[in-house]
Phi, psi and omega in degrees: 000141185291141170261175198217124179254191188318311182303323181289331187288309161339286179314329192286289191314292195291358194277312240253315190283313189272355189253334204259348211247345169099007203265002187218120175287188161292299184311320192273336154319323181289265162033275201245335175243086179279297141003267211272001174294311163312310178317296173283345183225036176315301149285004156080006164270351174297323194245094169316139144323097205261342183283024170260012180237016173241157191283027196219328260258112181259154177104354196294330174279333161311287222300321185308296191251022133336280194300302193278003160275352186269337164245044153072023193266096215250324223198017169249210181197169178264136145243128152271162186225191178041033184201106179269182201178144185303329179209172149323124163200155197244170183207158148096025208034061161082340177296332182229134180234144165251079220254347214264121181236026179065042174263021176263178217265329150327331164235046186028041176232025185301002167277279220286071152276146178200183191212197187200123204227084208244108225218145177086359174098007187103002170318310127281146182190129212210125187274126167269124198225000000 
């Protein structure tokens, strides 16, 4: 196992921060930082599949409701997490939530709280800010 001292830790963190923050793809993160991508990804389990959370994705509202006719999902919607974004936003009519808004302190926007407020079995539903 590589060892990894402050300066490299530094490097681990901001490389992690920029692929969470969308500012690093996954492909160029393998790519160009191999070393530390091994360091973080050792088994290809860290890092998740984002695309049905990004607006350039073409094809993502079909994919969406793909996923939700196969799990029999008629009047619901998928929400995600762990793909941050400056605030709560829906896609698809609603079919997609984008709920992870960086408020952990790592990505230093934990001032902007808000929730997502889903009242009625979903009938409703209201972003709070």
């Amino acid at each position: 196992s590589p060892t990894v001292n402050n300066e490299r830790l530094q490097t681990l963190v901001d490389l992690v921060k920029r692929y969470l923050l969308g500012e690093l793809s996954l492909e160029t993160f393998q790519r160009d930082y191999p070393k530390e991508f091994k360091i973080v990804n050792p088994q290809g389990e860290m890092f998740w599949n984002r695309e049905l959370s990004k607006q350039s994705a073409n094809g993502r509202c079909e994919k969406a409701e793909s996923v939700l006719k196969k799990l029999g999902v008629d009047n619901g919607a998928i929400i995600m997490g762990h793909t941050p974004h400056p605030e709560i936003t829906q896609d698809c009519g609603g079919r997609l939530w984008k709920i992870d808004i960086g408020m952990s302190e790592g990505f230093e926007r934990h001032h902007n709280l808000q929730v997502l407020e889903i009242l009625d079995n979903g009938r409703e539903v209201n972003v709070l800010k």
